[in-house]
N, CA, C, O and CB atoms as a CASP TS submission, in Angstrom:
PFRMAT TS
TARGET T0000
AUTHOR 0000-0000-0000
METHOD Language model
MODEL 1
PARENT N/A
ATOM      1  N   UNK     1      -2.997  44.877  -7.900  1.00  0.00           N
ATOM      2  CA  UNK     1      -2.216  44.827  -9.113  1.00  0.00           C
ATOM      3  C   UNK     1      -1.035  43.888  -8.894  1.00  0.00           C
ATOM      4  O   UNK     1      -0.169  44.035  -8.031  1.00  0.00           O
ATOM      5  CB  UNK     1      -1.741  46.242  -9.529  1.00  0.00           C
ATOM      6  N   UNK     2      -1.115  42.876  -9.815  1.00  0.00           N
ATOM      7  CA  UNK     2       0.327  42.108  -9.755  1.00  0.00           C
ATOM      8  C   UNK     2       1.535  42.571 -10.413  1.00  0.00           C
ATOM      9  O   UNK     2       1.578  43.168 -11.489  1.00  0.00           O
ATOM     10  CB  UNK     2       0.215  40.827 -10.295  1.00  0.00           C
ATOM     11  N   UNK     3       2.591  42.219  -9.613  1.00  0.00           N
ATOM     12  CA  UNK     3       3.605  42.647 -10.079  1.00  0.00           C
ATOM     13  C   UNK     3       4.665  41.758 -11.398  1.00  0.00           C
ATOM     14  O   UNK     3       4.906  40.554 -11.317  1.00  0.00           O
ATOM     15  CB  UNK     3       4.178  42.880  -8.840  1.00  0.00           C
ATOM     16  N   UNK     4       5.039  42.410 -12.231  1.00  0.00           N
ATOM     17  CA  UNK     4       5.394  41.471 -13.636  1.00  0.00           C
ATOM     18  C   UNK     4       7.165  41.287 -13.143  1.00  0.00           C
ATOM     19  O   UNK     4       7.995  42.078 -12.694  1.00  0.00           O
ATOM     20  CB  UNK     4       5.057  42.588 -15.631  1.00  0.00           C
ATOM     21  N   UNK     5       7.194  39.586 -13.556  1.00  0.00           N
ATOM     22  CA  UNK     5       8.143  38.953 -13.714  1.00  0.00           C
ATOM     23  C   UNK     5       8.960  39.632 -14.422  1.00  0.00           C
ATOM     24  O   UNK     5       8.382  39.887 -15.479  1.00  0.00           O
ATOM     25  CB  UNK     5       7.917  37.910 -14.098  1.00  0.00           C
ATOM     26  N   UNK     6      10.618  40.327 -14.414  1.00  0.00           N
ATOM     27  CA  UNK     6      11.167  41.325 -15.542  1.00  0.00           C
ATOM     28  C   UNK     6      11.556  40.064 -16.799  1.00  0.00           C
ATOM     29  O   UNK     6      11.775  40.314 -17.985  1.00  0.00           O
ATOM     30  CB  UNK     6      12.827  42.428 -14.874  1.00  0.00           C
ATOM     31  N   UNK     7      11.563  39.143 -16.367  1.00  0.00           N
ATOM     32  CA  UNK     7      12.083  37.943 -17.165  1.00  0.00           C
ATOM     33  C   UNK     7      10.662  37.535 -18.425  1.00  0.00           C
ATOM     34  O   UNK     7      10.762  37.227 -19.613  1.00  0.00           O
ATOM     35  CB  UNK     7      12.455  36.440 -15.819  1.00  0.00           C
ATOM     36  N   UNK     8       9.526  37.684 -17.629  1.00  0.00           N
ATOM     37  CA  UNK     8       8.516  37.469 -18.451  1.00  0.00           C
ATOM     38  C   UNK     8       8.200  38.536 -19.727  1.00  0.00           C
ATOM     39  O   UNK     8       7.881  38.356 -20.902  1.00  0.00           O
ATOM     40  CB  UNK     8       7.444  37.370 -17.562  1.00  0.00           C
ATOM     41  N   UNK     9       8.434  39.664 -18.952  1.00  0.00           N
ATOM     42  CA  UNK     9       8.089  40.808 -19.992  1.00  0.00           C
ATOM     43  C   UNK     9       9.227  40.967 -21.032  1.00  0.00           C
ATOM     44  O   UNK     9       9.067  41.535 -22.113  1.00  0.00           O
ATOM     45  CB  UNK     9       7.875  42.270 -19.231  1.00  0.00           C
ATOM     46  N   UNK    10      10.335  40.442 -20.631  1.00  0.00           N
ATOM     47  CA  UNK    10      11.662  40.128 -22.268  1.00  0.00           C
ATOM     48  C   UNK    10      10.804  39.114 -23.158  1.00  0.00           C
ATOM     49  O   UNK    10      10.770  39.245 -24.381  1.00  0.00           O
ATOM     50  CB  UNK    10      13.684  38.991 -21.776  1.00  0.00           C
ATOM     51  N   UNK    11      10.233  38.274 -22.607  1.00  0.00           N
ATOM     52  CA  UNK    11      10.017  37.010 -23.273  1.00  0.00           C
ATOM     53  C   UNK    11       8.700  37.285 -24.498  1.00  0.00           C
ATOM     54  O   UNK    11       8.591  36.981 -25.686  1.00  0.00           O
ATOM     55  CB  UNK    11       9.599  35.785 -21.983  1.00  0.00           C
ATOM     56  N   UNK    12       7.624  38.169 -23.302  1.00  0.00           N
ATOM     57  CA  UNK    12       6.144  38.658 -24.413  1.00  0.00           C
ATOM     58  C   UNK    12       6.719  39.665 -25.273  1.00  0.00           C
ATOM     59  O   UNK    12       6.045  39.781 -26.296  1.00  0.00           O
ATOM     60  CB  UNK    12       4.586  39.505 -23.548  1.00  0.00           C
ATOM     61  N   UNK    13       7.771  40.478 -25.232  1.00  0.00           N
ATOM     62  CA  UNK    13       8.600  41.281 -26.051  1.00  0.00           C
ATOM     63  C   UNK    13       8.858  40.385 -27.278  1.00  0.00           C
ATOM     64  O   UNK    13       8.249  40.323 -28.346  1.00  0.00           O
ATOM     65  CB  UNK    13       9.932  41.752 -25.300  1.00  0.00           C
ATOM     66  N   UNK    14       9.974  39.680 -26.809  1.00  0.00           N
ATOM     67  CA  UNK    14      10.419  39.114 -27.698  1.00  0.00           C
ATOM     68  C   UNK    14       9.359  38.263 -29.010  1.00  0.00           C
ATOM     69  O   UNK    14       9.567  38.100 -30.212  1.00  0.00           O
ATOM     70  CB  UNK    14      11.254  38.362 -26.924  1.00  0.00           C
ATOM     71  N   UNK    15       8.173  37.845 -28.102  1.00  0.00           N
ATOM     72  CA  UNK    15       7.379  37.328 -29.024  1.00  0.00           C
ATOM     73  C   UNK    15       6.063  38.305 -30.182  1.00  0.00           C
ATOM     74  O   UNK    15       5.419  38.045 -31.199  1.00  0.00           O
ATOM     75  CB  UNK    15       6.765  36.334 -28.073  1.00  0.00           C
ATOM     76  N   UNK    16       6.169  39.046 -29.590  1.00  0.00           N
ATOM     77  CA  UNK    16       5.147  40.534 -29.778  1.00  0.00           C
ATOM     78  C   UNK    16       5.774  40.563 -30.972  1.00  0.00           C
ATOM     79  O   UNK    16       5.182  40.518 -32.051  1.00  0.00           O
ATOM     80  CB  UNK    16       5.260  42.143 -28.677  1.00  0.00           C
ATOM     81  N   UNK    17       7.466  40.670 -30.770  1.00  0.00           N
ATOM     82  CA  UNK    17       7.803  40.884 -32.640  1.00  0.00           C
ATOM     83  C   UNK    17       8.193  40.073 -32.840  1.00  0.00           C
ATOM     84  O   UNK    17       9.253  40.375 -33.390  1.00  0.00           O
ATOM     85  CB  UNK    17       8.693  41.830 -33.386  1.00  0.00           C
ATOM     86  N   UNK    18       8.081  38.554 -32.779  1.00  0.00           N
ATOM     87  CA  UNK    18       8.321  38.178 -33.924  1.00  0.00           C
ATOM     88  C   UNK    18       6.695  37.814 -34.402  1.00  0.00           C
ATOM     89  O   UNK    18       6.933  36.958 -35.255  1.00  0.00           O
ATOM     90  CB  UNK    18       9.475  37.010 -33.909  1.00  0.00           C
ATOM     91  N   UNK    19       5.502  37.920 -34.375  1.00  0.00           N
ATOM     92  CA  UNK    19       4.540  37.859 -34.420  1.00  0.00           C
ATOM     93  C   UNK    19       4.480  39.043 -35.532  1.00  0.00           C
ATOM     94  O   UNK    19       4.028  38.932 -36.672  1.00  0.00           O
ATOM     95  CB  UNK    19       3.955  37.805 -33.179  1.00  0.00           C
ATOM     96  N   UNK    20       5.086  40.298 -34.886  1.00  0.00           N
ATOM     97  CA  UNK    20       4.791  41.526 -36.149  1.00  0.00           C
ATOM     98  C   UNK    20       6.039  40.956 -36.857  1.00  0.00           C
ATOM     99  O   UNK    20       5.484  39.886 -37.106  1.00  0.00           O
ATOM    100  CB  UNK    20       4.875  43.574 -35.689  1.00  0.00           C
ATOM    101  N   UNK    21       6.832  40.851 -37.197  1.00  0.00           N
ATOM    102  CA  UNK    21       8.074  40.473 -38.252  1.00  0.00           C
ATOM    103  C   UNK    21       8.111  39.348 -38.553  1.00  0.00           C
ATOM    104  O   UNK    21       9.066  39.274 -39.326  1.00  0.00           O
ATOM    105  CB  UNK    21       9.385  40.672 -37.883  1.00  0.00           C
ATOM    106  N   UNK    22       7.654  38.329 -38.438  1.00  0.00           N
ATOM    107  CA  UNK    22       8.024  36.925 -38.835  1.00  0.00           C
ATOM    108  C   UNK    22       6.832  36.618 -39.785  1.00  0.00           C
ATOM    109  O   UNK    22       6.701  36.544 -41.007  1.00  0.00           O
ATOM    110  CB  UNK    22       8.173  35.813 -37.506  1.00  0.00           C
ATOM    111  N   UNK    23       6.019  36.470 -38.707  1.00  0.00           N
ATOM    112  CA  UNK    23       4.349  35.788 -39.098  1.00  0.00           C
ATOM    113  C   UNK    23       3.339  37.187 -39.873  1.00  0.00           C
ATOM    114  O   UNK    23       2.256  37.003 -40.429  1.00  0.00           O
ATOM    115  CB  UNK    23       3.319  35.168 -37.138  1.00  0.00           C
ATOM    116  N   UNK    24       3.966  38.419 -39.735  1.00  0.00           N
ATOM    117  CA  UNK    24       3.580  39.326 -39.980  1.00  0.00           C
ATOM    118  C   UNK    24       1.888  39.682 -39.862  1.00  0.00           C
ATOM    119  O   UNK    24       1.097  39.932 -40.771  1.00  0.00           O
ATOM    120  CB  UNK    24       4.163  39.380 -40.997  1.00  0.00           C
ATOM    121  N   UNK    25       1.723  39.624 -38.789  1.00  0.00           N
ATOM    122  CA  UNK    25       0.332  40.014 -38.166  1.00  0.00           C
ATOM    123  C   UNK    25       0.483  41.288 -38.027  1.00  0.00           C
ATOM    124  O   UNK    25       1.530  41.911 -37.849  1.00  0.00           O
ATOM    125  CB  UNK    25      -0.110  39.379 -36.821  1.00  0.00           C
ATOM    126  N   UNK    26      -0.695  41.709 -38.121  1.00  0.00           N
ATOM    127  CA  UNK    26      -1.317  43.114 -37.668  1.00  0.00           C
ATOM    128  C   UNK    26      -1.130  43.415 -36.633  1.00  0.00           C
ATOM    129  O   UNK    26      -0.676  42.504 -35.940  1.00  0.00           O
ATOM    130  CB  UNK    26      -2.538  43.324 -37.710  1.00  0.00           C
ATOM    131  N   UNK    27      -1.317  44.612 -36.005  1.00  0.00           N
ATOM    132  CA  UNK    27      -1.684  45.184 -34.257  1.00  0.00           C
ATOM    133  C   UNK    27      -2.130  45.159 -33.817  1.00  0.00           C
ATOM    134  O   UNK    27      -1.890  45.405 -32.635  1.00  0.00           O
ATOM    135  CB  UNK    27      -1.825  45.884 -33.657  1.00  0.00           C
ATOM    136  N   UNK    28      -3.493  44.774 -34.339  1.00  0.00           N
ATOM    137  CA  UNK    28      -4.675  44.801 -33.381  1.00  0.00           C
ATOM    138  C   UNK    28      -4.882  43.197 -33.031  1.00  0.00           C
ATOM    139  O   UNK    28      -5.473  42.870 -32.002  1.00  0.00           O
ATOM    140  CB  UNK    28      -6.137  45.558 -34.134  1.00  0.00           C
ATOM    141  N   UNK    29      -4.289  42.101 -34.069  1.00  0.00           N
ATOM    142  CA  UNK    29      -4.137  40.399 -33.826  1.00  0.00           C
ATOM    143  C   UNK    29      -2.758  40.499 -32.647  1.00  0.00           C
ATOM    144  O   UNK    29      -2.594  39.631 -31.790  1.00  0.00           O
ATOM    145  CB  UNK    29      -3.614  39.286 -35.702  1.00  0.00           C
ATOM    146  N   UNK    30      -1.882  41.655 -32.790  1.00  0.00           N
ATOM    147  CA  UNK    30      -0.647  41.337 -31.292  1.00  0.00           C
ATOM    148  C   UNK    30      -1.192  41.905 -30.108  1.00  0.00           C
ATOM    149  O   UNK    30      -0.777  41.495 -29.024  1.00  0.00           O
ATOM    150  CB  UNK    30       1.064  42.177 -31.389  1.00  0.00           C
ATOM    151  N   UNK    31      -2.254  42.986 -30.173  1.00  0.00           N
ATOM    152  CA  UNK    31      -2.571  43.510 -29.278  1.00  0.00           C
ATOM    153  C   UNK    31      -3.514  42.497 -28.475  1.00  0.00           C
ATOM    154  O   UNK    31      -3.561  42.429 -27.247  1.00  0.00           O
ATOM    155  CB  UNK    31      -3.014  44.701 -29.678  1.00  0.00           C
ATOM    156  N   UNK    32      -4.429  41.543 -29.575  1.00  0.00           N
ATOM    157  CA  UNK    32      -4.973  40.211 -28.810  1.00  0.00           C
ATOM    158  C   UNK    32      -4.162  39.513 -28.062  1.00  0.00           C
ATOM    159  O   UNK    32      -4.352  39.330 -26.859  1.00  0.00           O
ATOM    160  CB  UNK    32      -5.451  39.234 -29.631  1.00  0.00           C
ATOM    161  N   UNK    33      -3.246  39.090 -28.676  1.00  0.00           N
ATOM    162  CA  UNK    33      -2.569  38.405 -28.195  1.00  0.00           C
ATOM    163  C   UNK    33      -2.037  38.649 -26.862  1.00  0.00           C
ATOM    164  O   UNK    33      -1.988  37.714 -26.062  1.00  0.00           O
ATOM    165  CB  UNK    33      -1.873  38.261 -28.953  1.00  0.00           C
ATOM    166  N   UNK    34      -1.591  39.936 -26.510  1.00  0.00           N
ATOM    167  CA  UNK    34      -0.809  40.687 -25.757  1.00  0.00           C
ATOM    168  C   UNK    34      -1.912  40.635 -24.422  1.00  0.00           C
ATOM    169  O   UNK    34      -1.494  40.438 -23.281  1.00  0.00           O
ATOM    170  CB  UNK    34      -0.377  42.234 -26.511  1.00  0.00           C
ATOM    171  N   UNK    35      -3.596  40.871 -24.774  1.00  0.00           N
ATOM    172  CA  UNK    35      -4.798  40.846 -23.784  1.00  0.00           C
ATOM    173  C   UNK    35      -4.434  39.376 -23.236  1.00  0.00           C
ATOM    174  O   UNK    35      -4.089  39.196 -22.069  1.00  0.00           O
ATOM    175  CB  UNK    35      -6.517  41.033 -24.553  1.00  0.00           C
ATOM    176  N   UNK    36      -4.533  38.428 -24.105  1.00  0.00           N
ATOM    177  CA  UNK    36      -4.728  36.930 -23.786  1.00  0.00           C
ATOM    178  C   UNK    36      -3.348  36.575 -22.492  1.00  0.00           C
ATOM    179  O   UNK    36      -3.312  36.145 -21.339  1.00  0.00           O
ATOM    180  CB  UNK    36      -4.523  35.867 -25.549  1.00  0.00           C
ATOM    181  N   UNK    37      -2.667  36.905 -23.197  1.00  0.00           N
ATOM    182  CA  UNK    37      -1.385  36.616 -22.063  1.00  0.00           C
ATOM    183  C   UNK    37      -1.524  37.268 -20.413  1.00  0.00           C
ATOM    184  O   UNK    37      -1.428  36.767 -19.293  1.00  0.00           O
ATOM    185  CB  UNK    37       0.128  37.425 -22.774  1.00  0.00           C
ATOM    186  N   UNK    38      -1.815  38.712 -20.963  1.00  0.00           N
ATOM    187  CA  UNK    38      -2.180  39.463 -19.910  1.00  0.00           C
ATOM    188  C   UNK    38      -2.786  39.125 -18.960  1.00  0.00           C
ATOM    189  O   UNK    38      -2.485  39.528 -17.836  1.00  0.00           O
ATOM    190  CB  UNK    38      -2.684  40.243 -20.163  1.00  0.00           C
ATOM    191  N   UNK    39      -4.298  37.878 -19.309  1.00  0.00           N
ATOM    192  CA  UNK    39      -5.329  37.589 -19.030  1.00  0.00           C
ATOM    193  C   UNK    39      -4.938  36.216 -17.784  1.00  0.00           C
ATOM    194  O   UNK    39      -5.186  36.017 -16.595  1.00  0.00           O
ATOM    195  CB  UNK    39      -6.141  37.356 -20.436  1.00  0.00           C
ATOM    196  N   UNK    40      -3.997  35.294 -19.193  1.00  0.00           N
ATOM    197  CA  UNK    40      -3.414  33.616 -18.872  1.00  0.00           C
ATOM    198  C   UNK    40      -2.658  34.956 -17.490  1.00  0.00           C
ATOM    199  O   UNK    40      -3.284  34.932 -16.430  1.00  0.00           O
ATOM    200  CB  UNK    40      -1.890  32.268 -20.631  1.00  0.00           C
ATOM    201  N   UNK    41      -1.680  35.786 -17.534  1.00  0.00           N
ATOM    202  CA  UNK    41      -0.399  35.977 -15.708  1.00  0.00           C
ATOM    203  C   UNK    41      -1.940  36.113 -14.954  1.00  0.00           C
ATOM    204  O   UNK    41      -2.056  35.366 -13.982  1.00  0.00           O
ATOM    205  CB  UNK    41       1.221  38.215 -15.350  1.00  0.00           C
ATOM    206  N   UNK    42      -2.695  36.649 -15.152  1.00  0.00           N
ATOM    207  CA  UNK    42      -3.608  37.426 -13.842  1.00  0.00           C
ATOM    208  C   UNK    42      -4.072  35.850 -13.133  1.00  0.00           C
ATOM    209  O   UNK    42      -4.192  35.775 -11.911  1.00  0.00           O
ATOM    210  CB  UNK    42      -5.399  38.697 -14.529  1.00  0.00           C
ATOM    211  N   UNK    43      -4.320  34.604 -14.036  1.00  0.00           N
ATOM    212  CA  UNK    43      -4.730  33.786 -13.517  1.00  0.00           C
ATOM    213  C   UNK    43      -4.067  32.737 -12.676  1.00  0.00           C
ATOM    214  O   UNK    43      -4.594  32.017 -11.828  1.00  0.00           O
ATOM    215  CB  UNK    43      -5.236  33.487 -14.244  1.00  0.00           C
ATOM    216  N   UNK    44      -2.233  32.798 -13.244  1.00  0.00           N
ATOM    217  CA  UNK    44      -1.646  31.519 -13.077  1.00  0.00           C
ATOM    218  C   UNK    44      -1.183  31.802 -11.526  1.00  0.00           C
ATOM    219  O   UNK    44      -1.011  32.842 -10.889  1.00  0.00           O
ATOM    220  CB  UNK    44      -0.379  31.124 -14.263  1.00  0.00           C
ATOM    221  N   UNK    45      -1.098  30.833 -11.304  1.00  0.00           N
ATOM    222  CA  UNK    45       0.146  30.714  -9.739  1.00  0.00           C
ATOM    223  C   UNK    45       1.661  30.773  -9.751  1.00  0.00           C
ATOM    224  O   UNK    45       2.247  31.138  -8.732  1.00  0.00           O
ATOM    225  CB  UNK    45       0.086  29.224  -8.991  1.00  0.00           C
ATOM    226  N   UNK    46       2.198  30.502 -10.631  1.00  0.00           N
ATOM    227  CA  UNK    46       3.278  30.616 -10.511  1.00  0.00           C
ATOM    228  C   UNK    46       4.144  31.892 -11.225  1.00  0.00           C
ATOM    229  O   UNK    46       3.704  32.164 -12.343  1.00  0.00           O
ATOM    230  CB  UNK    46       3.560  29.480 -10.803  1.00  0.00           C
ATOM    231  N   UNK    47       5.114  32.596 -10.855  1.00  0.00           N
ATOM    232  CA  UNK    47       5.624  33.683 -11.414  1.00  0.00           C
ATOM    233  C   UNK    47       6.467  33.889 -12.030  1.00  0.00           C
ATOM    234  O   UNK    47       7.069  34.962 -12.015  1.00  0.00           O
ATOM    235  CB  UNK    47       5.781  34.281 -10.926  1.00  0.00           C
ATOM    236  N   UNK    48       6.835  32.617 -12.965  1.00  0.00           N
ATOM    237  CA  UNK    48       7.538  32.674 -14.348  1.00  0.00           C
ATOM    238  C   UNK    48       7.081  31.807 -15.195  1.00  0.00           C
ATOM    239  O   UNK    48       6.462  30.814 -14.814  1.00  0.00           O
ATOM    240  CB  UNK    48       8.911  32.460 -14.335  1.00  0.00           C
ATOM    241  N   UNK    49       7.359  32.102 -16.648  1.00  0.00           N
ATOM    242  CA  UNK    49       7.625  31.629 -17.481  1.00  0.00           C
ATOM    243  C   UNK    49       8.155  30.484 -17.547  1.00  0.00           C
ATOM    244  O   UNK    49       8.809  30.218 -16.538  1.00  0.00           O
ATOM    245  CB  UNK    49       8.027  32.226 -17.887  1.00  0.00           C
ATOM    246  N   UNK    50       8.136  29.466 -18.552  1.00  0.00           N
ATOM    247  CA  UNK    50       9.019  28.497 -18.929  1.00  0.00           C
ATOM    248  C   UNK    50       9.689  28.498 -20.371  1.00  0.00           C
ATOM    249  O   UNK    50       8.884  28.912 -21.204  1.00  0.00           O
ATOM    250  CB  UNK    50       8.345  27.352 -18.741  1.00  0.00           C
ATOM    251  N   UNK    51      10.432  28.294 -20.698  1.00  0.00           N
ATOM    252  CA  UNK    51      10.892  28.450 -21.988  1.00  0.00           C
ATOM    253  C   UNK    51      11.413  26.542 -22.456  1.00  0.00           C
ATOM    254  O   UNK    51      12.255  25.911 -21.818  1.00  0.00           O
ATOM    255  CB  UNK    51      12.349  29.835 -21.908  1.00  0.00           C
ATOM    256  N   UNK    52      10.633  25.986 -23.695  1.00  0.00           N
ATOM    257  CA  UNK    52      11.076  24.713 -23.911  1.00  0.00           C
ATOM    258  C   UNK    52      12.152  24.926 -25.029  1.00  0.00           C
ATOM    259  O   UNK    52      12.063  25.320 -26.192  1.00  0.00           O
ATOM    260  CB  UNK    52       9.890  23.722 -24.281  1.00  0.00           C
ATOM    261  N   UNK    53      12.883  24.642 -24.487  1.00  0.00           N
ATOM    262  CA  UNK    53      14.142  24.411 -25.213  1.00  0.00           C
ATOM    263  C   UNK    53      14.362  23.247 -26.210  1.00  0.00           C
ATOM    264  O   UNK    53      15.184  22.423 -25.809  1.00  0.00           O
ATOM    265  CB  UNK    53      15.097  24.270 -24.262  1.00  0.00           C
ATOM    266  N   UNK    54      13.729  22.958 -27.600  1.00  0.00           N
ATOM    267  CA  UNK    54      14.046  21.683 -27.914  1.00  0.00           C
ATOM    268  C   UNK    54      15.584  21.444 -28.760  1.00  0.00           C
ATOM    269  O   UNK    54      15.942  20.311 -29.081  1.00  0.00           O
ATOM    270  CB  UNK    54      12.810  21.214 -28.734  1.00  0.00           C
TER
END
């Protein structure tokens, strides 16, 4: 079991709602979403996030 970045899990937070409040998706389209990400940490190498700042 890998261990989660605390920085990463503010960030899928943060996006989880605005996905339900903004774009106003369903739960079961954030809960995809939420698998997919889940899916993208198990694979990547590196153990943060990036955030683009434009």
């Amino acid at each position: 079991m890998n261990k989660h970045n605390p920085n990463n899990v503010r960030i899928n937070r943060k996006y989880y709602i605005f996905l339900q409040e903004a774009k106003r998706q369903d739960e079961s389209s954030i809960d995809g979403v939420a698998k997919a990400i889940n899916r993208f940490e198990q694979l990547k190498t590196s153990n943060r996030f990036i955030i683009n700042k434009r």
